[in-house]
PDB file of N, CA, C, O and CB in Angstrom:
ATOM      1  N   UNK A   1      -4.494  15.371   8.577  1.00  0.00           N
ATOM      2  CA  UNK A   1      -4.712  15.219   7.172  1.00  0.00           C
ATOM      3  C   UNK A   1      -3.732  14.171   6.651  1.00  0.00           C
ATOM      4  O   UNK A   1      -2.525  14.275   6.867  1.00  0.00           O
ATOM      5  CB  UNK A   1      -4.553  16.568   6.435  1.00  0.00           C
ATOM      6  N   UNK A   2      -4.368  12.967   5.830  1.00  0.00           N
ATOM      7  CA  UNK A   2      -3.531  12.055   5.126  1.00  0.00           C
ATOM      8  C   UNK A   2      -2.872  12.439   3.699  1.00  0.00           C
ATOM      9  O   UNK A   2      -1.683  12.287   3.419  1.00  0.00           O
ATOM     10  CB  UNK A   2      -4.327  10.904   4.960  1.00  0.00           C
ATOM     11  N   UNK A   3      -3.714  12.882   2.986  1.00  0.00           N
ATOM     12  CA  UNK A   3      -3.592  13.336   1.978  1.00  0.00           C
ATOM     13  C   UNK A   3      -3.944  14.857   0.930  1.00  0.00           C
ATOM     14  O   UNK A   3      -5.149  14.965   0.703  1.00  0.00           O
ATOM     15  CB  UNK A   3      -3.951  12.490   1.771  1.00  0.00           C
ATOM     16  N   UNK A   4      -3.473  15.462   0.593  1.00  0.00           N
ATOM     17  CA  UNK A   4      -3.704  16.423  -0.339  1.00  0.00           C
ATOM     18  C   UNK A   4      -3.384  16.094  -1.654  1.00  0.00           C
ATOM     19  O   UNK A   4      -2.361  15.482  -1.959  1.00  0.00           O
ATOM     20  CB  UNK A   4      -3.093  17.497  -0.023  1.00  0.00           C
ATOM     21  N   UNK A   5      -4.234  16.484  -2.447  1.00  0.00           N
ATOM     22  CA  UNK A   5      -4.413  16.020  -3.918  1.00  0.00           C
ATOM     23  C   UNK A   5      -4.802  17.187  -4.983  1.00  0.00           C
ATOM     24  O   UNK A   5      -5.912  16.977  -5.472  1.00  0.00           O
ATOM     25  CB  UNK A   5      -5.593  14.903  -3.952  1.00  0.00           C
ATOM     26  N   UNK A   6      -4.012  18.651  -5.580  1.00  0.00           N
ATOM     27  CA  UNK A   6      -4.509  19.481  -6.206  1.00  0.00           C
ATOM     28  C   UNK A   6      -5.231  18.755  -7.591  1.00  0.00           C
ATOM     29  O   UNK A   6      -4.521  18.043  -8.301  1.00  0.00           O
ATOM     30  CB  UNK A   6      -3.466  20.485  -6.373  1.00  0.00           C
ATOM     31  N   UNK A   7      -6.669  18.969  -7.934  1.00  0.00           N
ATOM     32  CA  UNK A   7      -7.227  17.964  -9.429  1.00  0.00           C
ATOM     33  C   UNK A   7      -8.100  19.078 -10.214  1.00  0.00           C
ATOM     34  O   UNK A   7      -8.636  20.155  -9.952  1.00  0.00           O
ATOM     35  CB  UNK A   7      -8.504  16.286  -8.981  1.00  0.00           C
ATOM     36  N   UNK A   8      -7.949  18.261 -11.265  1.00  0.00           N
ATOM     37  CA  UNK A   8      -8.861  18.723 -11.931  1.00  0.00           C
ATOM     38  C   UNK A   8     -10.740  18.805 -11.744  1.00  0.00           C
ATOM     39  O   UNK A   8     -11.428  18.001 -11.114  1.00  0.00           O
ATOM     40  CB  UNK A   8      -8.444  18.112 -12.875  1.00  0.00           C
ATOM     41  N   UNK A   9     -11.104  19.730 -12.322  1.00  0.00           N
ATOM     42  CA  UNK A   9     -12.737  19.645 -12.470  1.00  0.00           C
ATOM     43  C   UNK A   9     -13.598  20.370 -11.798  1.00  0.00           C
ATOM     44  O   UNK A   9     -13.417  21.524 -12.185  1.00  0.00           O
ATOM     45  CB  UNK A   9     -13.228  18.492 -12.185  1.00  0.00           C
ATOM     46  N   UNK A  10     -14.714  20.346 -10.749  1.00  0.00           N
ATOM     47  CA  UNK A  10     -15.259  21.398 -10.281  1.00  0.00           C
ATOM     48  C   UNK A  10     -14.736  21.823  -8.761  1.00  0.00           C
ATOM     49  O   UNK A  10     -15.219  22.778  -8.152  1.00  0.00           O
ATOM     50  CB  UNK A  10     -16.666  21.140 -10.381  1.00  0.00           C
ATOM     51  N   UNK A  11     -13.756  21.037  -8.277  1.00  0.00           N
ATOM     52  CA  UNK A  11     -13.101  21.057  -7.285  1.00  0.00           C
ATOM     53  C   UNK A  11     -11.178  21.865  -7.182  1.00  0.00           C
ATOM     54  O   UNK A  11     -10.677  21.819  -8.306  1.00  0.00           O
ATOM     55  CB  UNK A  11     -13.302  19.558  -7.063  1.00  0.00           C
ATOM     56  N   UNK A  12     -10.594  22.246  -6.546  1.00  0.00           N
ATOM     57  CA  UNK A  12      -9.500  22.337  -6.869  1.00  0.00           C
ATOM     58  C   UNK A  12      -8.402  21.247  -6.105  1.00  0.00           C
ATOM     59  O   UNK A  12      -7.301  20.786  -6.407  1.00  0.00           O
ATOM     60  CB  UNK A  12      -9.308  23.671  -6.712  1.00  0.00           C
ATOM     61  N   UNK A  13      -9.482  21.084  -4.771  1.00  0.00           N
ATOM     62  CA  UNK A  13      -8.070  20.463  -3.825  1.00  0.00           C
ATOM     63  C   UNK A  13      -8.987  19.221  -3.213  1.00  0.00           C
ATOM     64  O   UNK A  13     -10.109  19.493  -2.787  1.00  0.00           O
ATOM     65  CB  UNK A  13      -7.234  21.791  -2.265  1.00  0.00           C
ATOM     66  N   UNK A  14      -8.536  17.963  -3.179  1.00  0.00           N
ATOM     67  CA  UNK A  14      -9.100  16.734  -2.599  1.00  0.00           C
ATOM     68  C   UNK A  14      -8.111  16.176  -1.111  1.00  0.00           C
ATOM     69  O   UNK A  14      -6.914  15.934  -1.269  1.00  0.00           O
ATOM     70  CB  UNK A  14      -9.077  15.515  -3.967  1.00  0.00           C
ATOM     71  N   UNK A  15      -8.437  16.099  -0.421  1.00  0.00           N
ATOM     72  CA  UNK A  15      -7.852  16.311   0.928  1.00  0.00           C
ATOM     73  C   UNK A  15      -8.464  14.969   1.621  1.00  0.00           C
ATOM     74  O   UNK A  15      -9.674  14.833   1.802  1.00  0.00           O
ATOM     75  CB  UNK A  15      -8.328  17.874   1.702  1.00  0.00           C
ATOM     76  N   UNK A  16      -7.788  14.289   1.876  1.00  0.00           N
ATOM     77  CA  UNK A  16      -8.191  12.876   2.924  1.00  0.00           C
ATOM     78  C   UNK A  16      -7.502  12.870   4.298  1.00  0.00           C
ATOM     79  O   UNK A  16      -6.369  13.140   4.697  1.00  0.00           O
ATOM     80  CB  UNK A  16      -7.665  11.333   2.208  1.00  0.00           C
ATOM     81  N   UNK A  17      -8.651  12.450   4.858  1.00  0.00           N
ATOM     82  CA  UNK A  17      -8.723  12.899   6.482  1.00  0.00           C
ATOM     83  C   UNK A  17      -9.075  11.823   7.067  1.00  0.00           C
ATOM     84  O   UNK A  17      -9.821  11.047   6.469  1.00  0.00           O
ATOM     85  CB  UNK A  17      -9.747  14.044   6.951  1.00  0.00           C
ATOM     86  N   UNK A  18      -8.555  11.493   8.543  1.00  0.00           N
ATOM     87  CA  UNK A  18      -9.226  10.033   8.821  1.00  0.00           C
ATOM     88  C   UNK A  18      -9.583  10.737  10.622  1.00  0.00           C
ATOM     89  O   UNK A  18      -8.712  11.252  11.324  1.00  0.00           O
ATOM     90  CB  UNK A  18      -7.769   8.176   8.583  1.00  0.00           C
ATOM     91  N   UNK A  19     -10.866  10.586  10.973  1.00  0.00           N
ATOM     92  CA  UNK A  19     -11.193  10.853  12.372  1.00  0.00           C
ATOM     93  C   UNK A  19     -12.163  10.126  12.969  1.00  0.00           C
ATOM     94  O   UNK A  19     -13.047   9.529  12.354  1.00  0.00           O
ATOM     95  CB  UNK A  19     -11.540  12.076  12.554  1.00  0.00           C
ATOM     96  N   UNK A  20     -12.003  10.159  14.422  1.00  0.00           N
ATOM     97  CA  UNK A  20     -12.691   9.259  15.552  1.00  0.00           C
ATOM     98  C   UNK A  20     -14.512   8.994  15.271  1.00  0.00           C
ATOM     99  O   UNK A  20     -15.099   7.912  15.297  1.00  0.00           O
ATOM    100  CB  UNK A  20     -12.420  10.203  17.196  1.00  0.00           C
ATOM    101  N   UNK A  21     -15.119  10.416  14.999  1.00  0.00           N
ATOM    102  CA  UNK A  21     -16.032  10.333  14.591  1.00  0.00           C
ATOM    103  C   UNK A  21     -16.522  11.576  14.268  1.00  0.00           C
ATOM    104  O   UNK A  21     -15.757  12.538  14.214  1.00  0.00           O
ATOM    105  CB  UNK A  21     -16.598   9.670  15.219  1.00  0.00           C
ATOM    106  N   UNK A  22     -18.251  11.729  13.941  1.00  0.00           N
ATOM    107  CA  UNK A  22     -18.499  13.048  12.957  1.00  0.00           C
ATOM    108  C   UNK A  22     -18.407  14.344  14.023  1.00  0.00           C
ATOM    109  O   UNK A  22     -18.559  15.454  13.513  1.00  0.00           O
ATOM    110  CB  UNK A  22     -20.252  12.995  12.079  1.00  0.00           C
ATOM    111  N   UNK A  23     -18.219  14.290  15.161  1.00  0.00           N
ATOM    112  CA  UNK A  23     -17.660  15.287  15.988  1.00  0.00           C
ATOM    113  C   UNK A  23     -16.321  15.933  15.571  1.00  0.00           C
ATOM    114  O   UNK A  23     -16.032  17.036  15.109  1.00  0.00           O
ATOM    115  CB  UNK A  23     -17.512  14.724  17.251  1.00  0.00           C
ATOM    116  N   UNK A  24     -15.606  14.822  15.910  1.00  0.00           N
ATOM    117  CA  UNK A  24     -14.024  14.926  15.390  1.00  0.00           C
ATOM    118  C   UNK A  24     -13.905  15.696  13.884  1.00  0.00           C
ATOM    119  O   UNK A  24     -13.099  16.575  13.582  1.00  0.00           O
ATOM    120  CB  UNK A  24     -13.332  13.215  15.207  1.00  0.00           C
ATOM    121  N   UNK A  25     -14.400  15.412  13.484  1.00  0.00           N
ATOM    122  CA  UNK A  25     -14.480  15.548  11.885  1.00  0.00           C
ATOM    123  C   UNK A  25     -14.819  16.887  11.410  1.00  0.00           C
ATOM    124  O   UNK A  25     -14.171  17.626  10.669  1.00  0.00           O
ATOM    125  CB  UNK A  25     -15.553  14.607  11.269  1.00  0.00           C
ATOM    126  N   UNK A  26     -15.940  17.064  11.965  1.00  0.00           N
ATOM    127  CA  UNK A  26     -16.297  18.601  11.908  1.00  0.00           C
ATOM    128  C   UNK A  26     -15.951  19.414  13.114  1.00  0.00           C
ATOM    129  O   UNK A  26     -16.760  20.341  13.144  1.00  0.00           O
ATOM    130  CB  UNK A  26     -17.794  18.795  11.704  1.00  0.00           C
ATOM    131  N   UNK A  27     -15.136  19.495  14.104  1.00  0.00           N
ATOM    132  CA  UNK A  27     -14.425  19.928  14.348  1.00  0.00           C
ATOM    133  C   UNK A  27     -13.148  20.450  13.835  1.00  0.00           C
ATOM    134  O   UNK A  27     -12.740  21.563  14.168  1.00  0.00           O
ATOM    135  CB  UNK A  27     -14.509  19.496  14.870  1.00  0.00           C
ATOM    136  N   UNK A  28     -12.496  19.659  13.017  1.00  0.00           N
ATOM    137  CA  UNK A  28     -11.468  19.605  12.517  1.00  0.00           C
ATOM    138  C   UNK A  28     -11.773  20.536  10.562  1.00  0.00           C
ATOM    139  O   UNK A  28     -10.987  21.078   9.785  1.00  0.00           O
ATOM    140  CB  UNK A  28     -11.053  17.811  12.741  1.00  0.00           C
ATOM    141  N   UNK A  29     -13.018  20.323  10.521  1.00  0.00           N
ATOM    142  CA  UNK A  29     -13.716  21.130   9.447  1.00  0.00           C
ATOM    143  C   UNK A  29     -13.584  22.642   9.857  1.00  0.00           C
ATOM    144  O   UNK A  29     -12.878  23.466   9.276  1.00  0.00           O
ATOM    145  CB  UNK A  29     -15.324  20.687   9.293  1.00  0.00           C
ATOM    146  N   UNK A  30     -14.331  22.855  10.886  1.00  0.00           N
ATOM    147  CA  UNK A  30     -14.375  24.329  11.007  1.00  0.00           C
ATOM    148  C   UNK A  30     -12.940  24.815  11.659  1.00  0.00           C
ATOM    149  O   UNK A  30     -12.548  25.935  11.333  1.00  0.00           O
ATOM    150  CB  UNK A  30     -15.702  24.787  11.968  1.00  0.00           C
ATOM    151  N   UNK A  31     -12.164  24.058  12.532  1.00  0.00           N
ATOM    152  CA  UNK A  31     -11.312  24.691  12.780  1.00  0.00           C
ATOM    153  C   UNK A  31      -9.811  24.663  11.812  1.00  0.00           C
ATOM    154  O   UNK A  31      -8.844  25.258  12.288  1.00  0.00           O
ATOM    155  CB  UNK A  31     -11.287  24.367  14.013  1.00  0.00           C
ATOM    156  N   UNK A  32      -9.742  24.337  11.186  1.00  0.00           N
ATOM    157  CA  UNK A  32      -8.664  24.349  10.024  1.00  0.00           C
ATOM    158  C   UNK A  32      -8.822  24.388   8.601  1.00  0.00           C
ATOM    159  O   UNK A  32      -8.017  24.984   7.886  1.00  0.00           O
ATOM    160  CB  UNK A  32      -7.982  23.334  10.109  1.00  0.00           C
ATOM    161  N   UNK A  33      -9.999  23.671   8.080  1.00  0.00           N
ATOM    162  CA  UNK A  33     -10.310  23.887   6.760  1.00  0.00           C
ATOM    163  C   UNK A  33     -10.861  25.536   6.457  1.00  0.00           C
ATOM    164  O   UNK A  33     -10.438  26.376   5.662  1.00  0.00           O
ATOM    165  CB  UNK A  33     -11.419  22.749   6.403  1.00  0.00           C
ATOM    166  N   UNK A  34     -11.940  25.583   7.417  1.00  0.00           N
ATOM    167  CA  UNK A  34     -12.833  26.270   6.977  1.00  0.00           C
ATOM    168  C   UNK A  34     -12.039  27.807   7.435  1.00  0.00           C
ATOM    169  O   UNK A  34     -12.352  28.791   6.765  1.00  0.00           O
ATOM    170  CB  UNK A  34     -14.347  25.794   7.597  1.00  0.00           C
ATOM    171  N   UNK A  35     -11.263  27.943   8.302  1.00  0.00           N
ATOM    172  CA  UNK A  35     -10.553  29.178   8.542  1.00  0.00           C
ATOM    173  C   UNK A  35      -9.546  29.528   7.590  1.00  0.00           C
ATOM    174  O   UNK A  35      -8.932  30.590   7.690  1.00  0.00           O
ATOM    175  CB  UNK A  35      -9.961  29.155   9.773  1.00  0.00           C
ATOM    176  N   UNK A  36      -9.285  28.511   6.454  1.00  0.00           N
ATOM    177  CA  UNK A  36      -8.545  29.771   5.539  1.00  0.00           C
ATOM    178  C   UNK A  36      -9.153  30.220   4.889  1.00  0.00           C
ATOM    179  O   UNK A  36     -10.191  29.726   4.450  1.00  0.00           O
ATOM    180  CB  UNK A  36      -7.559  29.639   4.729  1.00  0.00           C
ATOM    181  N   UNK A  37      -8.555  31.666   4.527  1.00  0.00           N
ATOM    182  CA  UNK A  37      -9.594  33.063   4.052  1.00  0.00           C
ATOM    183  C   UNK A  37      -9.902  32.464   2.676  1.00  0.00           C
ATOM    184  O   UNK A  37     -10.926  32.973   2.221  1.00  0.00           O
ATOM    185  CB  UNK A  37      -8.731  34.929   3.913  1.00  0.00           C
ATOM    186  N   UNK A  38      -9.488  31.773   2.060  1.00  0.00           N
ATOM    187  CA  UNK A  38     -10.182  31.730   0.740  1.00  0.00           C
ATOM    188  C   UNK A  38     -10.842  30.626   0.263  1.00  0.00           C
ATOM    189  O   UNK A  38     -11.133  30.629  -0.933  1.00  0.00           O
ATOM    190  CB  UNK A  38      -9.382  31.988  -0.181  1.00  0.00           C
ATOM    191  N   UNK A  39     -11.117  29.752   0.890  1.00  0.00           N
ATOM    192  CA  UNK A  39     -11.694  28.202   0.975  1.00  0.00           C
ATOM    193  C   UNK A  39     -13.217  29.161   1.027  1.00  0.00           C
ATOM    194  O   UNK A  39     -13.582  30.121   1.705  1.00  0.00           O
ATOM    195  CB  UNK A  39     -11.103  26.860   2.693  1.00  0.00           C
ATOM    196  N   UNK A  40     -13.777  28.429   0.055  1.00  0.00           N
ATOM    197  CA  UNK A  40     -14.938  29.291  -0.241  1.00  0.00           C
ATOM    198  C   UNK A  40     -16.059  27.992  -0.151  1.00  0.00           C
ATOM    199  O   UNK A  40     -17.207  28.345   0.118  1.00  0.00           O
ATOM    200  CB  UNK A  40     -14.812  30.229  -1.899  1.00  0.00           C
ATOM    201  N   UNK A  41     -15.880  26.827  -0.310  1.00  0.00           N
ATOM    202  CA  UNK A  41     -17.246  25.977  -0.246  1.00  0.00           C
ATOM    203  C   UNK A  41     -16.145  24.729   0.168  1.00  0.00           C
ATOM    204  O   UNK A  41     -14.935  24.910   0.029  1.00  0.00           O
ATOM    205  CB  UNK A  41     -18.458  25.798  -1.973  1.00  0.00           C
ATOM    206  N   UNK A  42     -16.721  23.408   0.708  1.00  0.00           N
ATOM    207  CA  UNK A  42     -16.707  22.125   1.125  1.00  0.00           C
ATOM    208  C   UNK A  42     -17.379  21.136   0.979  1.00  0.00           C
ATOM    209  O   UNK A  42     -18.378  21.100   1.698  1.00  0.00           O
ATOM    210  CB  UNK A  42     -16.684  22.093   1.952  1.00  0.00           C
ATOM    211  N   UNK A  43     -17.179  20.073   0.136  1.00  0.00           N
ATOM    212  CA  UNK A  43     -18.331  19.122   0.753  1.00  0.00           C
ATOM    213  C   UNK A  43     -17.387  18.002   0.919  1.00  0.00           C
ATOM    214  O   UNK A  43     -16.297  18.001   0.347  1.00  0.00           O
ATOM    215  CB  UNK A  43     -19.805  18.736  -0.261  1.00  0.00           C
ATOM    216  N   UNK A  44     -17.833  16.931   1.786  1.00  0.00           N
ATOM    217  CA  UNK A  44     -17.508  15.913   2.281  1.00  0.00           C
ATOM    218  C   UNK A  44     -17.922  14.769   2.069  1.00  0.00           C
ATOM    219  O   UNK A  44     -19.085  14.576   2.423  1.00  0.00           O
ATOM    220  CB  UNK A  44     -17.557  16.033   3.139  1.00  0.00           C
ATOM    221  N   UNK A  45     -17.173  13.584   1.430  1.00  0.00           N
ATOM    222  CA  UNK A  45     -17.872  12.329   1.262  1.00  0.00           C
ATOM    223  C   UNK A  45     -17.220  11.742   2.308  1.00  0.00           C
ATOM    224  O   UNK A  45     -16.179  12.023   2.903  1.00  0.00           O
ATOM    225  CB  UNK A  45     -17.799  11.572  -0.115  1.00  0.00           C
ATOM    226  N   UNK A  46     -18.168  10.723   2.440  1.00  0.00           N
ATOM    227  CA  UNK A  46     -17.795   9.693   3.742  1.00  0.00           C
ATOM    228  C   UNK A  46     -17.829   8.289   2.986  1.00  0.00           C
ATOM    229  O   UNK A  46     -18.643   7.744   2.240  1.00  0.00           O
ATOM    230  CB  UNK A  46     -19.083   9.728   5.216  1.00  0.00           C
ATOM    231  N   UNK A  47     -16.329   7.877   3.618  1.00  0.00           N
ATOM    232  CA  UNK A  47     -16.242   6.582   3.027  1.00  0.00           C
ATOM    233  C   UNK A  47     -17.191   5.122   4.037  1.00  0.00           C
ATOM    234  O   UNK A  47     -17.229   5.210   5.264  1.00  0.00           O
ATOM    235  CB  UNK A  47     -14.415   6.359   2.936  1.00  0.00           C
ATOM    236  N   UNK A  48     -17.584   4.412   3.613  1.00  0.00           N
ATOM    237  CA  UNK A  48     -18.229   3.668   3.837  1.00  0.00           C
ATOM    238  C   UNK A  48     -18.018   2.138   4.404  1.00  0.00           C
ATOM    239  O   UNK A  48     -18.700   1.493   5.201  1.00  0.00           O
ATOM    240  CB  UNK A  48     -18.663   3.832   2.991  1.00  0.00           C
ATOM    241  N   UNK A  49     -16.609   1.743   3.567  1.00  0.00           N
ATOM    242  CA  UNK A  49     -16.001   0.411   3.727  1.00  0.00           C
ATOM    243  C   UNK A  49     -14.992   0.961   2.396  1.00  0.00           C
ATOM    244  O   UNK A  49     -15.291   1.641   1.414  1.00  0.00           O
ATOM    245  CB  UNK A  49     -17.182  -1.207   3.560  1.00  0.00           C
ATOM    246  N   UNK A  50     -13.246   0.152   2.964  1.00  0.00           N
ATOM    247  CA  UNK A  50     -12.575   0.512   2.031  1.00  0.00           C
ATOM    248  C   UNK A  50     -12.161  -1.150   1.640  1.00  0.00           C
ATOM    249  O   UNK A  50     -10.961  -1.233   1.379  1.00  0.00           O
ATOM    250  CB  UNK A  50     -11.431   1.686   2.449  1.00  0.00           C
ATOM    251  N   UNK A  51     -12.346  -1.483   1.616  1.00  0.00           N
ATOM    252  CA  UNK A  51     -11.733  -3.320   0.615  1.00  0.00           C
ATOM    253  C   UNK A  51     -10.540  -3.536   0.253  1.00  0.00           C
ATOM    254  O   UNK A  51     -10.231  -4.726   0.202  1.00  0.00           O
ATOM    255  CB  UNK A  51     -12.292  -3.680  -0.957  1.00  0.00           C
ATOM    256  N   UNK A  52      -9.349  -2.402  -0.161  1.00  0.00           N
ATOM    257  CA  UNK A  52      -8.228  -2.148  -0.714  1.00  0.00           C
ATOM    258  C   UNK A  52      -7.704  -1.239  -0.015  1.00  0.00           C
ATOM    259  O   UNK A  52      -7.295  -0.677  -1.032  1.00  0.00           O
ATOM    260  CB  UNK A  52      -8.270  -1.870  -1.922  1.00  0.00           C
ATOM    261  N   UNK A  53      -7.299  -0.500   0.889  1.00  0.00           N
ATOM    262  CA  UNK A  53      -6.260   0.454   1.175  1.00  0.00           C
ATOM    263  C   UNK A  53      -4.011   0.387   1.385  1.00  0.00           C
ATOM    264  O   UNK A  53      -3.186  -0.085   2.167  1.00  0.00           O
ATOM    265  CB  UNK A  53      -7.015   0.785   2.514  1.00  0.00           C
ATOM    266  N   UNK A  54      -4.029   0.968   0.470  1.00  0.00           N
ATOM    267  CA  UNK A  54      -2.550   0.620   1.012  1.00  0.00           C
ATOM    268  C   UNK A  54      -1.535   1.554   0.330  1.00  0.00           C
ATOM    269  O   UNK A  54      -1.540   1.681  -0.895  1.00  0.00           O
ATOM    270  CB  UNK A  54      -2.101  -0.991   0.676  1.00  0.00           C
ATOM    271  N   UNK A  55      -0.840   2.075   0.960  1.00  0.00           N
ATOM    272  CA  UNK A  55       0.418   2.979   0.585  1.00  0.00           C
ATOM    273  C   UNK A  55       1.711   1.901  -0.482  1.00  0.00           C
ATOM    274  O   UNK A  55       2.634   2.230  -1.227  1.00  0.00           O
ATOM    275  CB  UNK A  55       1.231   3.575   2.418  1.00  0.00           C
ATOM    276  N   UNK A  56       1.416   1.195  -0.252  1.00  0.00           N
ATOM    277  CA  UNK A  56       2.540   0.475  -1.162  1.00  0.00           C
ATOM    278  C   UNK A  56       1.990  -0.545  -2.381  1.00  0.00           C
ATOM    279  O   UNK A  56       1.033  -1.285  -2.611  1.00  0.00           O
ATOM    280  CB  UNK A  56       3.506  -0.473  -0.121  1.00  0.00           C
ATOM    281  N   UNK A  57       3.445  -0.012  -3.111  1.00  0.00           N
ATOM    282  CA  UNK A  57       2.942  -0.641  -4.636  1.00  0.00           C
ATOM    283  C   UNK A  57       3.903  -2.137  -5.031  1.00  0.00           C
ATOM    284  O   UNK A  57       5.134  -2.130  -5.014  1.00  0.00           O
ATOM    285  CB  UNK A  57       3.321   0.782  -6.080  1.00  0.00           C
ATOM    286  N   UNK A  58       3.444  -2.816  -5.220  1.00  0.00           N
ATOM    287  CA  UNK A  58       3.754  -4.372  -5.825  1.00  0.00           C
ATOM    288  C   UNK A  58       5.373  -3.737  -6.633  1.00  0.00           C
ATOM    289  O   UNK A  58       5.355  -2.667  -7.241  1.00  0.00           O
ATOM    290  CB  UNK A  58       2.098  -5.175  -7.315  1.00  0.00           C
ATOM    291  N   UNK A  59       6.171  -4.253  -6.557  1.00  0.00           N
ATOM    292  CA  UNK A  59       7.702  -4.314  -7.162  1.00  0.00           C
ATOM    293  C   UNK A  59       7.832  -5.517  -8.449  1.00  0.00           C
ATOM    294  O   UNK A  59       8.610  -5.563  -9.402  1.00  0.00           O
ATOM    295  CB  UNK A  59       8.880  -4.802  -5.741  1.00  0.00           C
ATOM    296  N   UNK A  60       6.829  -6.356  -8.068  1.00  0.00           N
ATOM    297  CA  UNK A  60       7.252  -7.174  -8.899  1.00  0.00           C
ATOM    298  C   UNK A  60       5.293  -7.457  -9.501  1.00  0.00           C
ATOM    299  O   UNK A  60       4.381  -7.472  -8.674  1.00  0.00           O
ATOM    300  CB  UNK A  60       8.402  -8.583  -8.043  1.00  0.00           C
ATOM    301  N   UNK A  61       5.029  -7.662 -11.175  1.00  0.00           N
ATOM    302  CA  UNK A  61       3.732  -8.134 -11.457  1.00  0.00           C
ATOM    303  C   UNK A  61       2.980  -9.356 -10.990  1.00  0.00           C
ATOM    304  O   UNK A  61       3.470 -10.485 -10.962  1.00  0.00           O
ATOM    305  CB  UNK A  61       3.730  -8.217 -12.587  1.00  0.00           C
ATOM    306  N   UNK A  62       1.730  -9.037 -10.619  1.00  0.00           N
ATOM    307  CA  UNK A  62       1.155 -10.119 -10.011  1.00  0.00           C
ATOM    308  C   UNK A  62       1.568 -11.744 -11.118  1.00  0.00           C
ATOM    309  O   UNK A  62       2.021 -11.913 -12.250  1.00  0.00           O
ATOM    310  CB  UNK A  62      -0.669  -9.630  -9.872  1.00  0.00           C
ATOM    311  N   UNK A  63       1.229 -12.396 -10.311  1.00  0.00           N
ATOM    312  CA  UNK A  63       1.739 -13.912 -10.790  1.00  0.00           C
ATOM    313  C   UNK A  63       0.611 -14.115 -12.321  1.00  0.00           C
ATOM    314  O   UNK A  63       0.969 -14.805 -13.275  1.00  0.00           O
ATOM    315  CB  UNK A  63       1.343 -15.432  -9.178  1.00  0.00           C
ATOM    316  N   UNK A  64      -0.557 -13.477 -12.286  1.00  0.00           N
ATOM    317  CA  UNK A  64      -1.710 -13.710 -13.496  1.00  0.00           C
ATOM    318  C   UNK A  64      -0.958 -12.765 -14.677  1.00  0.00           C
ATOM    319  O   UNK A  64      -0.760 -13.228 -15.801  1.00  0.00           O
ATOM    320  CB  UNK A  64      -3.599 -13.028 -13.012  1.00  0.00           C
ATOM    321  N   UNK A  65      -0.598 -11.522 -14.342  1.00  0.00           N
ATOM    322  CA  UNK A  65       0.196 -10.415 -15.009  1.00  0.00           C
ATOM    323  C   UNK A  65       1.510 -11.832 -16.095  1.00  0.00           C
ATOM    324  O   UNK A  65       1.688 -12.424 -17.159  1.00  0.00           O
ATOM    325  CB  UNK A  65       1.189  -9.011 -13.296  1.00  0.00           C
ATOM    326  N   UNK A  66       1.817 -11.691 -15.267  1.00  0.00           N
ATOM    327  CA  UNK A  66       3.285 -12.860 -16.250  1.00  0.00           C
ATOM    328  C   UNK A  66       3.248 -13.148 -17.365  1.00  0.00           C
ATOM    329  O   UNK A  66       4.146 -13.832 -17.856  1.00  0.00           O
ATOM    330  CB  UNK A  66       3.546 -14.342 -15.934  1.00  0.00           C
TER     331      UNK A  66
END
């Protein structure tokens, strides 16, 4: 798991996961998500193409920002 995210709305917990493929994936569904006793529903989006990913934030404003 990359990320956990408690949010608002019809969800409580947003959880990002990165695996080999939809084997991996739902494997990793039933054997850890889905075994705690109170996790009551799941659904899963699949990302598609990400264009932007990155853990780090700019220190200084972009040069257009100025």
């Amino acid at each position: 798991m990359l990320e956990c995210h408690h949010v608002t709305g019809a969800w409580n917990f947003v959880l990002k996961v990165r695996r080999h493929n939809m084997r991996t994936l739902e494997q990793s569904l039933n054997s850890v998500i889905k075994s705690v006793a109170d996790v009551q529903r799941t659904e899963i989006l699949i990302v598609l193409s990400s264009p932007k990913e990155t853990g780090q934030f700019a220190v200084e404003p972009p040069r257009w920002a100025r």
